[in-house]
C-alpha positions in Angstrom: 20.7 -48.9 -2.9 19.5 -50.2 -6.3 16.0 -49.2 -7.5 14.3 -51.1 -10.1 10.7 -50.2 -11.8 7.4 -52.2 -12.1 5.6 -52.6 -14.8 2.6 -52.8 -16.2 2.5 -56.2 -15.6 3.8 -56.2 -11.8 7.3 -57.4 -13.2 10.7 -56.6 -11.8 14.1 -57.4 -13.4 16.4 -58.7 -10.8 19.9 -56.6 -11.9 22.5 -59.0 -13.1 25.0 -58.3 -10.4 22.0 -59.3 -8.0 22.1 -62.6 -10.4 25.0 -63.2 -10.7 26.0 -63.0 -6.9 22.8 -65.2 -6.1 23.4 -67.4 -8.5 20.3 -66.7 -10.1 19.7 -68.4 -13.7 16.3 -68.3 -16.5 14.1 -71.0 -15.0 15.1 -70.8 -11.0 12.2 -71.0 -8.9 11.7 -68.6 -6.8 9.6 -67.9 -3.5 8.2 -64.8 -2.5 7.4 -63.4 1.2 5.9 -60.3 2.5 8.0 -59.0 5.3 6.5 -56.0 7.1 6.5 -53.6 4.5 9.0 -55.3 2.3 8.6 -58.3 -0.7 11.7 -60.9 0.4 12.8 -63.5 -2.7 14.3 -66.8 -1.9 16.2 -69.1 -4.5 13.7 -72.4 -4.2 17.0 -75.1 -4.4 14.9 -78.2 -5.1 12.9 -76.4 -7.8 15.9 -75.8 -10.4 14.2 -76.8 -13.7 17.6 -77.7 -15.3 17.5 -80.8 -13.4 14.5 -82.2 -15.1 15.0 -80.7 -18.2 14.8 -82.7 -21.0 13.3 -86.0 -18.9 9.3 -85.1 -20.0 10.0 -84.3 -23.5 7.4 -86.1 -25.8 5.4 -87.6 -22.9 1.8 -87.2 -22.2 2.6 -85.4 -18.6 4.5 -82.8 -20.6 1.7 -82.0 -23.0 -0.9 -81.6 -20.1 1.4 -79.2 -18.4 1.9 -77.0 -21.4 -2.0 -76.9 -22.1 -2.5 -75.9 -18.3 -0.1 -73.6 -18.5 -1.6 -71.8 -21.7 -4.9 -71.9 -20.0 -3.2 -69.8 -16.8 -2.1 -67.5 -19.2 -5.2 -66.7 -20.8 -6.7 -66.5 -17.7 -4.4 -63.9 -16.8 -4.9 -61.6 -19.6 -8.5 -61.7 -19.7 -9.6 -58.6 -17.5 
């Protein structure tokens, strides 16, 4: 059994020979499911950002994504 720790934030690294045997790359989507007692993670296939990467760049849709996104995150860290 492999242990990993939580932190402050309520991240977990996924060890690399997890990863690697997944598949598991920066970016992958994944989905998250509470079983009983027990958080189960599933690789979300159609969500592989590599796939679109690139295709936004310099476009309006792009820019409104990245300000939403900086929005979330200041909404996280204010308490």
């Amino acid at each position: 059994m492999t242990t990993v720790q939580l932190s402050t934030k309520g991240q977990v690294v996924i060890p690399k020979e997890f990863r690697e045997q997944l598949n598991l790359h920066e970016g992958d989507l994944l989905s998250v499911e509470i079983s009983g007692e027990s958080l189960v993670f599933s690789k979300v296939k159609e969500g592989n950002w590599r796939r679109w990467r690139g295709t936004l760049r310099g476009t309006s849709s792009l820019q409104e994504h990245e300000r939403e996104h900086k929005e979330e995150v200041k909404g996280e860290e204010s308490p």
